[in-house]
N, C-alpha and C positions, 0 to 999 in steps of 0.2 A: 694496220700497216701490212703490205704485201713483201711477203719471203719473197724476195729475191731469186731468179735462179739459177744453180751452178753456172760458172762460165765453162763454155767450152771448151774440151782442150786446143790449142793451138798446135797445130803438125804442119812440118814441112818436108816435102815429099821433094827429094833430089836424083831426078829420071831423066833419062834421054830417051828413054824408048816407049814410044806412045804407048805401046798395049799392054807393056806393064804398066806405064800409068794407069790406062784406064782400068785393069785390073786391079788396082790397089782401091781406087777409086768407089769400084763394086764393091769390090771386097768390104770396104769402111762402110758402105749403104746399110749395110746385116751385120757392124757391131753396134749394142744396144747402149752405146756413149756418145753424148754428142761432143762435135768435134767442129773444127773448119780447118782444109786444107789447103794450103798453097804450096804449085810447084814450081821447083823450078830445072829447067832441064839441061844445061850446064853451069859449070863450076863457077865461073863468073858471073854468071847471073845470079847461082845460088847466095854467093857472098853478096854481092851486093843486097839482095835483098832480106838475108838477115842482118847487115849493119843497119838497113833503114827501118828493120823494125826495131832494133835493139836503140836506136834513136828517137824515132818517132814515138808519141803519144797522142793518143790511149793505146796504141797497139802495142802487144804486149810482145814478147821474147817469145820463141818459142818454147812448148811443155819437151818438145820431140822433136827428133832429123830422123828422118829415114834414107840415109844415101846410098846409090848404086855406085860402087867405084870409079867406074867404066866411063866416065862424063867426058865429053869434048872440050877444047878450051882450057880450062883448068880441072885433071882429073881429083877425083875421091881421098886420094890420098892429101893432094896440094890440100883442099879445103879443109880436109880435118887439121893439118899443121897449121894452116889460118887460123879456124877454131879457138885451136888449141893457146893460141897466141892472143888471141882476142879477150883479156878480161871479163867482159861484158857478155862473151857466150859461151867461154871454155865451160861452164857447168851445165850447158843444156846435152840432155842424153843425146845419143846419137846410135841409131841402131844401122850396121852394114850388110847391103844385099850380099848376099855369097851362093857360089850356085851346087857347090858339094858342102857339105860336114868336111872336110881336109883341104878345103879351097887355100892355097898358101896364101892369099891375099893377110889371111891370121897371123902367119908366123912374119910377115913383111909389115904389119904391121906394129907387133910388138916390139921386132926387131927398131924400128924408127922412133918408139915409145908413145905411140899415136892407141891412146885407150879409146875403147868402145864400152858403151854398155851392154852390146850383145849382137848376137848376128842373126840375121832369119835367112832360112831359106828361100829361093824366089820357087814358086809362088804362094803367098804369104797367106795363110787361110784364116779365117774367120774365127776360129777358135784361137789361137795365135794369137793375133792379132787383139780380140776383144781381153786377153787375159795380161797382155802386156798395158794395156790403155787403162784396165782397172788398177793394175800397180802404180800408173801413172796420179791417177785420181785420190790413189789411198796418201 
């Protein structure tokens, strides 16, 4: 019988700005975890498309959100309050772009009681990046 092998993580990438997309993109090329990403690049769009995975089968729930606050339409914030209201996703992690260490976007969000699991700086490197996806995997 053939072992099976791991599935991959599911990540959803929530960007309006192409070249950070495509840099996160690279970036995930040279982590050593396999993965599939979908984005999406505003807020509306983002929601909609993780209710229809959170519905649909075999597609799975997200492992990960990676969101930029900054989205059109409905911003970073709206979507985490979605989230967070949404039984069916309030537990998938969600890590928020921020462009300093002291970016207020932290204390606005605590302030709302909108939890994250962590924040990365943009641009998001390799090593970063591959050590948060192994946490993911453990």
């Amino acid at each position: 019988m053939d072992a099976q092998l791991p599935r991959p993580l599911v990540l959803v990438l929530m960007e309006d700005s192409m070249a950070d997309e495509r840099f996160f993109q690279e970036t995930l090329k040279d982590v050593p975890i396999s993965t599939t990403l979908t984005v999406a690049r505003d807020g509306e769009a983002a929601l909609t498309l993780l209710r229809t995975l959170s519905d649909a089968t075999p597609l799975p729930i997200p492992d990960a959100i990676f969101l930029d606050l900054h989205l059109p339409k409905k911003d970073g914030f709206e979507v985490l309050a979605e989230l967070h209201a949404d039984t069916r996703l309030c537990h998938v992690p969600v890590w928020v772009f921020v462009t300093t260490e002291d970016d207020l976007s932290k204390e606005y969000l605590a302030r709302r009681g909108l939890i994250v699991a962590g924040y990365l700086r943009k641009p998001v490197g390799v090593e970063t990046l591959t050590q948060l996806l192994r946490y993911l995997k453990s």
